[in-house]
ZABALUM-989001 format. One line per 8 residues: number of its first residue (from 1); for each residue x, z, y of C-alpha. Coordinates in steps of 0.05 Angstrom, whole numbers, plus 5000, padded with zeros to 4 digits. Each point is the difference from the previous one (the first is absolute). Example, Ala and Ser with C-alpha at 12.3 -4.5 7.8 and 13.67 -1.06 7.14 Angstrom:
REM ZABALUM-989001
1	5246,5156,4910; 5027,4987,5069
END
This chain:
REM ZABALUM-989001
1	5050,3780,6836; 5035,5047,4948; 4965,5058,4979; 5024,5063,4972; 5014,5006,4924; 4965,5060,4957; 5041,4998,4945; 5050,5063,4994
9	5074,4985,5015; 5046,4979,4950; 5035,5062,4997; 4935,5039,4999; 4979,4965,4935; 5072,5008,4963; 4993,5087,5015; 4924,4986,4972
17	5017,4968,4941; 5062,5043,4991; 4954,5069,4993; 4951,4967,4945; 5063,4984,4964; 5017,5066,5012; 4941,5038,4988; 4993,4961,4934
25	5064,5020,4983; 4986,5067,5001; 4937,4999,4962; 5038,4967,4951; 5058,5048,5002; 4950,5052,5000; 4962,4974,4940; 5070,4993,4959
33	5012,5066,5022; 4938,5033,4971; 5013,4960,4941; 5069,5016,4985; 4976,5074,5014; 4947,4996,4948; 5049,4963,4953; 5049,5052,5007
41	4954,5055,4980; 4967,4969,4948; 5068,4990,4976; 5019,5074,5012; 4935,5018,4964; 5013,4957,4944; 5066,5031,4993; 4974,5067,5007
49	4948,4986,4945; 5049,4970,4957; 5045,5062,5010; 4942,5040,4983; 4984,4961,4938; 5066,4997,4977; 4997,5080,5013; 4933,5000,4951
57	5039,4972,4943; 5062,5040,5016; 4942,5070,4994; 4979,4981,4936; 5070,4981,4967; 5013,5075,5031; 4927,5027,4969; 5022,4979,4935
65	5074,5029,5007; 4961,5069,5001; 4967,4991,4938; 5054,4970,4954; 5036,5069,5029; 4940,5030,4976; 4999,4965,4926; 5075,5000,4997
73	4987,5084,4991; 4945,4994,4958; 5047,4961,4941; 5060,5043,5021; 4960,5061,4974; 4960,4962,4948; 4965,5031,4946; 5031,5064,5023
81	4974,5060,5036; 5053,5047,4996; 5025,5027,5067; 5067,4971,4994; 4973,4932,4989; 4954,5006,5057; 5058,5028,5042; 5041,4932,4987
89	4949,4952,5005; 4978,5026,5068; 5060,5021,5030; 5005,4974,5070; 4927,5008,5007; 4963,5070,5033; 4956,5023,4956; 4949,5050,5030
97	4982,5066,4979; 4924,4987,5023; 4939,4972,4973; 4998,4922,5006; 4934,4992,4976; 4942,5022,4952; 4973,4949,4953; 4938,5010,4954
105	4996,4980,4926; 4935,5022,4985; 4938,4999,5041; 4958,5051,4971; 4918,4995,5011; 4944,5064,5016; 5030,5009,5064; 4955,5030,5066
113	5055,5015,5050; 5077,4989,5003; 5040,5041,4952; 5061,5046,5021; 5071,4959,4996; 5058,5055,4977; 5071,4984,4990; 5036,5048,4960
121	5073,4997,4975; 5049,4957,5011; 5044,5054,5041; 4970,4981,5070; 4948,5023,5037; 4948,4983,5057; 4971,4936,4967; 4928,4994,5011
129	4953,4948,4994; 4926,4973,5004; 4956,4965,4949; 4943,4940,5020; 4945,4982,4962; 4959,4935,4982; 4930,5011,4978; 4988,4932,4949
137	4939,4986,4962; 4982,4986,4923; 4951,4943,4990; 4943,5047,4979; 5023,5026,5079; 5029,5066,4983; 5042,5023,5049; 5074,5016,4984
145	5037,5029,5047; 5085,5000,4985; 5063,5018,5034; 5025,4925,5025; 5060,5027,5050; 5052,5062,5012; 5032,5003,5070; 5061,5034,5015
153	4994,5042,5054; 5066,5042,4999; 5061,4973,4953; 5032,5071,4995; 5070,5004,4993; 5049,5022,4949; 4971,4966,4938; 5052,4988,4953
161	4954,4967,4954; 4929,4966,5008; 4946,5056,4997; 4944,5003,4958; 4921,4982,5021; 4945,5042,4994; 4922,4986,5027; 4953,5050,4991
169	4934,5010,5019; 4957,4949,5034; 4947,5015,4938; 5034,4945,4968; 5055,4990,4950; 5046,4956,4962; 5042,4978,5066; 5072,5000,4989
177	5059,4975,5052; 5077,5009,5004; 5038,5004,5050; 5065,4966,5020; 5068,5011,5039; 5028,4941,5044; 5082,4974,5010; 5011,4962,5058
185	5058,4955,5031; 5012,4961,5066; 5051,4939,4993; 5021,4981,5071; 5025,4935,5014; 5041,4971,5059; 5027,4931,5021; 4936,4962,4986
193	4991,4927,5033; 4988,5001,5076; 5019,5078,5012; 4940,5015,4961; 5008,5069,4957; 4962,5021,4941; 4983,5057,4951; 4956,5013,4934
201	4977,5067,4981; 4969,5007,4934; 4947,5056,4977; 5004,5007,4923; 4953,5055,4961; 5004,5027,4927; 5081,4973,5000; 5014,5058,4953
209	4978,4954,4937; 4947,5043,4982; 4947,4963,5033; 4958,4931,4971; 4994,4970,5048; 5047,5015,5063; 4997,4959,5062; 5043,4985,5055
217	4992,4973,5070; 5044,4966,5041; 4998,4992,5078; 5045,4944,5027; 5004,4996,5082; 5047,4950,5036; 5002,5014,5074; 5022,4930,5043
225	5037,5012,5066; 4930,4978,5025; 4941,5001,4972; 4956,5047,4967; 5028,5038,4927; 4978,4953,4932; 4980,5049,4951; 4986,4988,4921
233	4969,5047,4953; 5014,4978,4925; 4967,5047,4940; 5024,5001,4934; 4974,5033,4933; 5049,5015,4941; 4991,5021,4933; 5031,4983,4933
241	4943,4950,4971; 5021,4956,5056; 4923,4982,5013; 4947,5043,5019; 4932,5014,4961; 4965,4940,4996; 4931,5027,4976; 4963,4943,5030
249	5019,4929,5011; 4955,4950,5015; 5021,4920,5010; 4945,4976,5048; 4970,5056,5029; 4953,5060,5000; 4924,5027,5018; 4977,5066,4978
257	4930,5021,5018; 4973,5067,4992; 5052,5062,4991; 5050,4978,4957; 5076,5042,4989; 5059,4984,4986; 5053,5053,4989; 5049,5021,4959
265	5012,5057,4940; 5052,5026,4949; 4972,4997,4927; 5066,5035,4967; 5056,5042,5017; 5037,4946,4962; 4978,4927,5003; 4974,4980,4936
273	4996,5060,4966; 4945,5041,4984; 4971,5052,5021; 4963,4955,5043; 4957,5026,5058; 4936,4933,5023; 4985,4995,5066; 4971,5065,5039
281	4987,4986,5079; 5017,5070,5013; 5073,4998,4975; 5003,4920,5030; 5059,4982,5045; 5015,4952,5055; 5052,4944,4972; 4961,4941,4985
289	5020,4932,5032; 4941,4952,5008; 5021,4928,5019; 4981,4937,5006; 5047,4930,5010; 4961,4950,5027; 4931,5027,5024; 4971,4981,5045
297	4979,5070,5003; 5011,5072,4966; 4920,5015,5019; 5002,5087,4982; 4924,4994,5036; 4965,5060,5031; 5015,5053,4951; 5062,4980,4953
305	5052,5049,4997; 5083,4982,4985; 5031,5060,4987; 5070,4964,5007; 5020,4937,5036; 4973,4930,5003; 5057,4948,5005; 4976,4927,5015
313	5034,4929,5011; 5006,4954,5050; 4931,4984,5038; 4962,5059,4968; 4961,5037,5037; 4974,5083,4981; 4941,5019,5015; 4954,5064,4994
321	5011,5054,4956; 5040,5065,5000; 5072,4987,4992; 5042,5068,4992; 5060,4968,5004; 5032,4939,5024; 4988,4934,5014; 5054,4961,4975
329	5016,4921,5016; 5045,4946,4973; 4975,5008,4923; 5028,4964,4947; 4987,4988,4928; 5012,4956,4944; 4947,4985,4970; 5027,4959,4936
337	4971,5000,4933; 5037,5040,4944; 5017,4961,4940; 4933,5004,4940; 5042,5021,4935; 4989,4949,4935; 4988,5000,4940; 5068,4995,4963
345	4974,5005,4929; 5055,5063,4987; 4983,5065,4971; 4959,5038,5055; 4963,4935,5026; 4930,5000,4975; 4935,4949,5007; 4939,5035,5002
353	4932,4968,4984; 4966,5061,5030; 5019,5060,5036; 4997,5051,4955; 4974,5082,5025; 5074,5028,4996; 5073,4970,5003; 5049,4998,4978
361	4963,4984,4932; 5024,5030,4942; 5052,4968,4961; 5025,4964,5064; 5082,5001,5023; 5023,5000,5070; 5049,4940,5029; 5072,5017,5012
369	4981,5036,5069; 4952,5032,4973; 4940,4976,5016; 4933,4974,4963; 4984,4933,5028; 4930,4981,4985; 4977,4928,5018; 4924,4976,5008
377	4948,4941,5030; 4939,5009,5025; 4991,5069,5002; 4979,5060,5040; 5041,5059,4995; 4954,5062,5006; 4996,5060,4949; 5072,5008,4974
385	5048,5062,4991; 5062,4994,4995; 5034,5050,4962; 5053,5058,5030; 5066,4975,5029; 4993,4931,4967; 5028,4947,5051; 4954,4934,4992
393	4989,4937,5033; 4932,4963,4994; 5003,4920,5020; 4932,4965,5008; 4981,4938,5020; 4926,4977,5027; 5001,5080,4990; 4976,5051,5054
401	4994,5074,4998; 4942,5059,5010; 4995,5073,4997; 5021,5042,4932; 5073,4998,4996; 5028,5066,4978; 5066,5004,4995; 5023,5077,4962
409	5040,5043,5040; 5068,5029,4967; 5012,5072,4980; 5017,5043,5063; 5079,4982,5018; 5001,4939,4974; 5004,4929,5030; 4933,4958,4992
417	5000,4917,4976; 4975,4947,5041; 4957,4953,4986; 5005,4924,5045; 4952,4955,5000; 5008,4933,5012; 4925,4958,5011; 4975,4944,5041
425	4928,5024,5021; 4959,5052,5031; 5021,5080,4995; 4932,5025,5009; 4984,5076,4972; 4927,4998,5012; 4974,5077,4992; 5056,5037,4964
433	5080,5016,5008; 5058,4972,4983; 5055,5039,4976; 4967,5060,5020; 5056,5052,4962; 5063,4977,5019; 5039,4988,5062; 4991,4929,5036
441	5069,4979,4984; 4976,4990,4927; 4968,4944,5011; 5022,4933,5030; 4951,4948,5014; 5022,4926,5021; 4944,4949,5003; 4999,4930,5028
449	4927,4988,5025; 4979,4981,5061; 4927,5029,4980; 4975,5063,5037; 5023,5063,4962; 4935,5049,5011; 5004,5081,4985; 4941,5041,5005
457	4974,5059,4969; 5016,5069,5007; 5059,4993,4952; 5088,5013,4999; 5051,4944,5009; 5067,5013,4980; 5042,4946,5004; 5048,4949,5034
465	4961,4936,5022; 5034,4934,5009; 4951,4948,5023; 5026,4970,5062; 4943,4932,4999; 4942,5048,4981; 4952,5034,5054; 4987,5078,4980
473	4935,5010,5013; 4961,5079,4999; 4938,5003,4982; 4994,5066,4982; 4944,5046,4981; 4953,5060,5021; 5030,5047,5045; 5076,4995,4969
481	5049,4961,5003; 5045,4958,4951; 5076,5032,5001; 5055,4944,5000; 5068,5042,4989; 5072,4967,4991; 5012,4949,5034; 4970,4927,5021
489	5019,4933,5018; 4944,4953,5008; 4978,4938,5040; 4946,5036,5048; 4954,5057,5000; 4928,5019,5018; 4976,5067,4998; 4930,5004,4992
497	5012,5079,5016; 5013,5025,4924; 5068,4983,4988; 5056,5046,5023; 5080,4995,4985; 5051,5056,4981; 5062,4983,4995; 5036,5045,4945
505	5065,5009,5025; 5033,5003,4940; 4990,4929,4997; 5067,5000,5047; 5047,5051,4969; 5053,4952,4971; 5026,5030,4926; 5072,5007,5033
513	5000,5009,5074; 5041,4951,5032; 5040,5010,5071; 4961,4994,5064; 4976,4938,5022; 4956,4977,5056; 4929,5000,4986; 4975,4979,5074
521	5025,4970,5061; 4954,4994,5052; 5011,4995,5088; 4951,5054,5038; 4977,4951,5051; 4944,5032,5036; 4993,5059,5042; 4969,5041,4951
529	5041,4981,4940; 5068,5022,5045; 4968,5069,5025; 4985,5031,4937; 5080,5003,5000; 5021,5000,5069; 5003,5079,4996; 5049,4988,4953
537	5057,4972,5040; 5017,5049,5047; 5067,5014,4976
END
């Protein structure tokens, strides 16, 4: 007897195994599909962030556009201040009859409230402004309270010129500022890859030539057909030296404990000639750089004060401190040797066996340049004067250098020498000055060493240093402080909190100015950077 199968029918099991195949084809159809989905916007996105890339290059080639417009003007007009020149080298541009900005060039000291900002002249009016105030602190901790800002709060209108600065009261004094006038211009551009279009506006105060140091601003935007605006800010600093101040260089870095300064003054109304005016904190301005290359850090510690801007390299870090002004990166500087004169045996080369109290020595000639060259071993150069406008050049080998060097200023009017020195050890003034009468750039000082270069004492350095191997160390002593002023390039520093740095800004006042050049060139990446100008784009 046959009994009943269980198994499905045949046609049963073909419809069965038809919808798996099916449903598995649809997974898998469904699986491609999510995949080609994602590939397809990943691709879009890649496309959009290489549009958007391509757009960041594009912003800066357009950043940079605004501020070759801006130096093209500057050497149009070039040494010139005259309105005519001014009138050709900006034409094309709008240049406003308001106050750009307000700058300060001196500090002051003493003061116990703000002082009173008035603009006067210039054929506008309306300006006004406001001054700030830092209180800092001397190392014996005297407080010093100084003027460290100006804000414009109304530009005014109708200034045909730049008006002129006055603070008063506060119970302080010695704060100085001027003030300066802006020209503006928008480039529009059209066509750009993709639909995209583009502008740059630049922002460009103290264009009239009569400035130091003017600045301009560019702001690049490129708008995509979608996609947020790319915006670049690029800053630029011109004057005719085509550096800026170095005042303090350092190679590897550094540390300042304590309450050390560093700012910046004017010893003559003419660089190099006397009258000459040392160092007073209450007449002290704000143009100092202080820089280091390599690091790893510019270390300003709790109480150090940079009246000026700190510039730094690659993978330095700032820390601490007061800085008044800006801090700069991308700093570069050669830091090559110059060449150690010899002795050529012709008339004005001399050997000495010992450094004698004065030079020149009597009976002595000068070379063809004019210069005594004086050549040494094994000595330390200490109590010497060196006689009125004589130009000589001291070369010592295994030969260091202390305190006592007097070099005699010149009659009122008249250019003073130099003296160069040229040594392979220590520059170590112990307890007194160096150079104490004249102006820094009277002496030059190029040594070699890699041994720690120590000041201390209470005294006056005047002078250029050039020891980029060598540590400068302050000791200092009692409740003053050792004055470094001119100008320094050295391997490191460590303040010990009695060693402070003015820059004497003669130092930088070439003998025949030379056209505008760019003296800085630096992006305003961060948020705070860009809105200290942002204000100024609204044209």
């Amino acid at each position: 007897m046959k009994t009943a199968s269980s198994a499905l029918p045949r046609g049963t099991r073909n419809r069965s195994a038809r919808g798996s195949i099916l449903i598995t084809a649809l997974i898998f159809a469904i699986i491609i599909g999510i995949t080609l989905v994602s590939y397809i916007r990943l691709s879009s996105n890649s496309l959009k962030l290489a549009h958007r890339t391509f757009f960041a290059d594009a912003v800066a080639n357009l950043a940079e556009a605004g501020t070759e417009e801006a130096v093209w003007a500057f050497n149009v007009m070039g040494n010139s201040t005259d309105s005519t020149s001014v009138n050709n080298a900006w034409n094309g541009w709008t240049r406003t009859q308001t106050v750009a900005d307000i700058y300060l060039t001196s500090l002051g000291s003493g003061y116990t409230s703000e002082p009173t900002v008035t603009l006067t002249g210039g054929g506008g009016t309306g300006a006004t402004a406001t001054a700030s105030l830092t209180t800092f602190y001397k190392v014996d901790g005297t407080a010093v309270t100084r003027v460290t800002g100006i804000t414009v709060t109304n530009p005014g209108s109708g200034y045909t010129s730049s008006p002129s600065v006055t603070l008063s009261g506060g119970g302080g004094t010695g704060a100085a500022a001027k003030a300066r006038r802006a020209a503006t211009k928008t480039i529009n551009f059209t066509g750009l890859d993709q639909g995209a279009t583009g502008n740059v506006k630049v922002w460009v105060a103290g264009y009239d030539g009569t400035d130091v140091i003017p600045i301009a601003v560019a702001k690049a935007t490129i708008t995509p057909t979608q996609g947020a605006p790319i915006t670049k800010y690029l800053k630029i600093i011109m004057n005719k030296t085509g550096m800026l101040p170095k005042g303090l260089i350092a190679k590897n870095g550094i540390n300042w404990n304590g309450h050390p300064l560093a700012d910046s003054y004017v010893s003559s109304a003419v660089p190099g000639v006397p009258p000459f005016a040392p160092y007073d904190p209450s007449t002290a301005r704000a143009n100092i750089t202080v820089g280091a290359l390599y690091g790893p850090t510019i270390d300003l510690g709790a109480g150090g004060v940079v009246n000026g801007n700190v510039m730094f390299g690659a993978g330095v870090t700032v820390t601490g401190g007061t800085v008044s002004g800006s801090r700069i990166p991308n700093l570069t500087y050669n830091f090559t040797n110059p060449t150690t004169p010899t002795n050529s045996g012709a008339t004005g080369y001399y050997s000495l066996g010992s450094i004698p109290s004065t030079l020149p020595a009597v009976g002595h000639s000068p070379a063809a340049d004019g210069k005594y060259y004086y050549f040494f071993s094994n000595k330390t150069i200490g109590s010497l004067t060196i006689s009125e406008g004589k130009n000589v050049v001291l070369v010592g080998t295994n030969s260091s250098m202390e305190d006592g060097l007097v070099i005699q200023p010149t009659a009122a009017g008249v250019a003073c020498g130099k003296v160069q020195i040229y040594i392979d050890r220590d520059v170590s003034p112990k307890n007194g000055s160096v150079n104490p009468n004249c102006w820094p750039g009277a002496l030059e000082i190029y040594t070699t060493t890699s041994s720690t270069c120590t000041v201390q004492g209470n005294g006056v350095f005047n002078a250029c240093l050039y020891a980029p191997f060598a540590e400068l160390r302050g000791n200092g002593g009692g409740n003053d402080t050792m004055d470094l002023c001119g100008s320094f390039v050295v391997g490191s520093v460590t303040s010990n909190g009695h060693m402070s740095f003015h820059y004497d800004e003669g130092l930088g006042a070439p003998a025949s100015p030379k056209a505008w050049s760019l003296a800085l060139w630096t992006e305003l990446q961060t948020a705070a950077e860009r809105a200290t100008y942002a204000s100024k784009f609204s044209f």
